[in-house]
VEXFI-473764 format. One record per residue: residue number from 1; x, y, z of N, C-alpha, C in turn; residue in three letters. Coordinates in Angstrom, 2 decimals, padded with zeros to 5 digits. Atoms other than C-alpha are relative to their C-alpha. Layout:
BEGIN
NUM_X_Y_Z_X_Y_Z_X_Y_Z_ALA
...
//
This chain:
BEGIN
1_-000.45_-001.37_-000.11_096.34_030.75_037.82_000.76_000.43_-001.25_UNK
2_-001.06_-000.16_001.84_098.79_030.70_034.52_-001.01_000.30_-001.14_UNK
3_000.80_-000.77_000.88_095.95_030.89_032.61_-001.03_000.82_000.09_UNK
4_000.43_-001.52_-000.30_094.30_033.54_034.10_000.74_000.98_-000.39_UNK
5_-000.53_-001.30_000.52_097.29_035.68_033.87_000.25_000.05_-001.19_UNK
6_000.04_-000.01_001.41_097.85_034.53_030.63_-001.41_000.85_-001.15_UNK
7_000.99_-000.68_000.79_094.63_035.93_029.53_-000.28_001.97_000.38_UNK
8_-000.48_-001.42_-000.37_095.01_039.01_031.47_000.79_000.87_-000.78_UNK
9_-001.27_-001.07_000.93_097.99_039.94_029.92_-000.55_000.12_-001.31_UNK
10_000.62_000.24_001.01_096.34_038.99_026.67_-000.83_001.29_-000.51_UNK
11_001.24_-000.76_-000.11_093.40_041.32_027.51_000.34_001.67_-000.10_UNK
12_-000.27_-001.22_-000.48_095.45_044.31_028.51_001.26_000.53_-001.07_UNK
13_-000.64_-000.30_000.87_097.52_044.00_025.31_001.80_-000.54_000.33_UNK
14_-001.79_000.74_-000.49_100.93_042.74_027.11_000.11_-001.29_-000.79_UNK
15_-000.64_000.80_000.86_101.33_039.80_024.94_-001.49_-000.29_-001.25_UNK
16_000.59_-000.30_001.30_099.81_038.72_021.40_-000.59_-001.45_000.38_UNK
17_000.68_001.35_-000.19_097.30_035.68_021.00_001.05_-001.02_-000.43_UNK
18_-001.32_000.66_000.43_100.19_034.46_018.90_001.16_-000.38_000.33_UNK
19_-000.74_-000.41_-000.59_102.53_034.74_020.94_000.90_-001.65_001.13_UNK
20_-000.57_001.02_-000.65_104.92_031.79_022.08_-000.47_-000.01_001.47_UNK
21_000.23_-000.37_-002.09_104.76_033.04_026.45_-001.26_-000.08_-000.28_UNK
22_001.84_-000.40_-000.22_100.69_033.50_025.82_-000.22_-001.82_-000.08_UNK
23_000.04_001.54_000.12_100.95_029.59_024.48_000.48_-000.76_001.23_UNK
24_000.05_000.42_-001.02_102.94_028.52_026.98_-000.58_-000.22_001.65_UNK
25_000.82_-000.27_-001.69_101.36_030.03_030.22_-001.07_-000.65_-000.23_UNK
26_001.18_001.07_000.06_098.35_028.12_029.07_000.60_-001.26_-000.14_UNK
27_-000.38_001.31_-000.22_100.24_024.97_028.63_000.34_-000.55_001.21_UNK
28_000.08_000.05_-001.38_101.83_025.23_031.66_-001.00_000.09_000.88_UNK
29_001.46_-000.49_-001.00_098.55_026.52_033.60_-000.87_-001.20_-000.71_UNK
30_001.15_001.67_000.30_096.60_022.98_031.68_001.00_-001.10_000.90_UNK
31_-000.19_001.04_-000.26_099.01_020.61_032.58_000.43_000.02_001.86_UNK
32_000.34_-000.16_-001.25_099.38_022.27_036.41_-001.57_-000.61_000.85_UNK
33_001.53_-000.44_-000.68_095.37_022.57_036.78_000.01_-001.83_-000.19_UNK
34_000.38_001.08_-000.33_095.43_018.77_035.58_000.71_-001.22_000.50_UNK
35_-000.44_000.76_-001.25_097.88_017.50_038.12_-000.82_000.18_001.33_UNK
36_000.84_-000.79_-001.01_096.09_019.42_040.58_-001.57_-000.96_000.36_UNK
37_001.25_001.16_000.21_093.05_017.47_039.66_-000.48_-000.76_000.20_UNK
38_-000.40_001.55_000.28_094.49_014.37_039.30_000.10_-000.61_002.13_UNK
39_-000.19_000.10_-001.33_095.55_014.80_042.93_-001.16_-000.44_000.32_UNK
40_001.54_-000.38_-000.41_091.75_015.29_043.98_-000.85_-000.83_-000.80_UNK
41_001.21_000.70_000.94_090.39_012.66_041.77_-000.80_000.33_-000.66_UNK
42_000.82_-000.84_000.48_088.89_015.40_040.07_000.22_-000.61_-001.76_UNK
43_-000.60_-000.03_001.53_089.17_013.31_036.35_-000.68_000.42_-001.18_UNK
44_000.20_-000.48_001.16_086.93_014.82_034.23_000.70_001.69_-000.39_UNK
45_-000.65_-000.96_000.02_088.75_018.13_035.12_001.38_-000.72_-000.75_UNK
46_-000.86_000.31_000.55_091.51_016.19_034.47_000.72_-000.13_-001.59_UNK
47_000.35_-000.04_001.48_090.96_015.60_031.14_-000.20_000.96_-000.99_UNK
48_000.72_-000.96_000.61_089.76_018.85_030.22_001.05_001.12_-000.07_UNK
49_-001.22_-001.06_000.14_093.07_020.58_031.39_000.95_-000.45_-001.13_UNK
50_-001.30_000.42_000.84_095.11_018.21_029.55_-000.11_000.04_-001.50_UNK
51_000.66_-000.71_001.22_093.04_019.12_026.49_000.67_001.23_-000.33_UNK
52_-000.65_-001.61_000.50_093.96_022.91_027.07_001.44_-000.28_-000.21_UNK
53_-001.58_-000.07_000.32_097.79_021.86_027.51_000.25_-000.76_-001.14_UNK
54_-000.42_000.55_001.41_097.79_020.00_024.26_-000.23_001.27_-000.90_UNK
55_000.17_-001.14_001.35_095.76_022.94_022.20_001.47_001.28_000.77_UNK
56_-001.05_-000.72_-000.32_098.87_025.11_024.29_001.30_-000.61_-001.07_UNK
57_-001.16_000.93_000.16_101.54_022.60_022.99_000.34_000.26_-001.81_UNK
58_-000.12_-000.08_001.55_100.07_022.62_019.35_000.20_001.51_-000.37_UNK
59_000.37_-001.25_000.30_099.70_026.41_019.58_001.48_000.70_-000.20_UNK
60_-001.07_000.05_-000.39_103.36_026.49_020.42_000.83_-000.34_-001.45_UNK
61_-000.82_000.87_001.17_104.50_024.06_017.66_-000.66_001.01_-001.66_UNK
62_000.81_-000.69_000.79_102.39_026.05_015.19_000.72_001.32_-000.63_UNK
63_-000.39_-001.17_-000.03_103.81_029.20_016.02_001.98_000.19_000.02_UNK
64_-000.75_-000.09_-000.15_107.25_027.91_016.25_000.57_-000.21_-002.07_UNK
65_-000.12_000.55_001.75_106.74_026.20_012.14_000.34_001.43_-000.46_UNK
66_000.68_-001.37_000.54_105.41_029.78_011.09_001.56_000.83_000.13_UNK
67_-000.98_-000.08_-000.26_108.69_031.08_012.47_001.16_-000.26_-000.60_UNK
68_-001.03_000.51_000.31_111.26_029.14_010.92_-000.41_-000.14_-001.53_UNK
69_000.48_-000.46_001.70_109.26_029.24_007.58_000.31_001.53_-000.44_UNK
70_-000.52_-001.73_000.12_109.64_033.12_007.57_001.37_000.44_-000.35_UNK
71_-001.38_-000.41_000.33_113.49_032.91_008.35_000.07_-000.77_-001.31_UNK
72_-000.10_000.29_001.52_113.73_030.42_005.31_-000.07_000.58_-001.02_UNK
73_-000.03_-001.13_001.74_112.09_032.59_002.71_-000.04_001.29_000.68_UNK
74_-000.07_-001.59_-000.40_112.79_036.00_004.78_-001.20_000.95_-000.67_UNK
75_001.47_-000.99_-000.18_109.36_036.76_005.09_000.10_000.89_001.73_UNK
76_-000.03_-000.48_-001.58_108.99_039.26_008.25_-001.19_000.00_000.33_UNK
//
C-alpha cells in the first residue's frame, strides 16, 4: 500500500521523484510487502521487495549526499 500511495502522490504532483518521503514510502512499502511475504513463504516476492527497499534506501542516501553537498558549496 506505501507504494501505491507513494506513487499516487507522485502522479498527482504532491511530492517530487526526488524527494526524501517519495523514497521512503517505497522503502518502507518494500521492506513491509517483504515481511508480508516472508510470512506466506512467498520468497521470490520476498526478494523482489527487498530489492525495491534497497533501491528506496540508496535513493534516500543519494538524495541525502546531494543535500549536504549543496549546503557545503551553497549551491540551491
Amino acid at each position: 500500500m506505501g507504494t501505491f500511495a507513494a506513487y499516487v502522490l507522485l502522479w498527482r504532483g504532491k511530492l517530487g521523484a526526488d524527494s526524501i518521503a517519495y523514497a521512503l514510502m517505497n522503502t518502507v512499502g518494500g521492506v513491509l510487502g517483504g515481511a508480508a511475504s516472508a510470512y506466506y513463504g512467498a520468497w521470490p516476492s520476498v526478494a523482489s521487495n527487498l530489492v525495491w527497499a534497497a533501491v528506496g534506501m540508496q535513493s534516500i542516501a543519494a538524495e541525502v549526499h546531494r543535500r549536504m553537498r549543496c549546503r557545503r558549496f551553497g549551491v540551491a
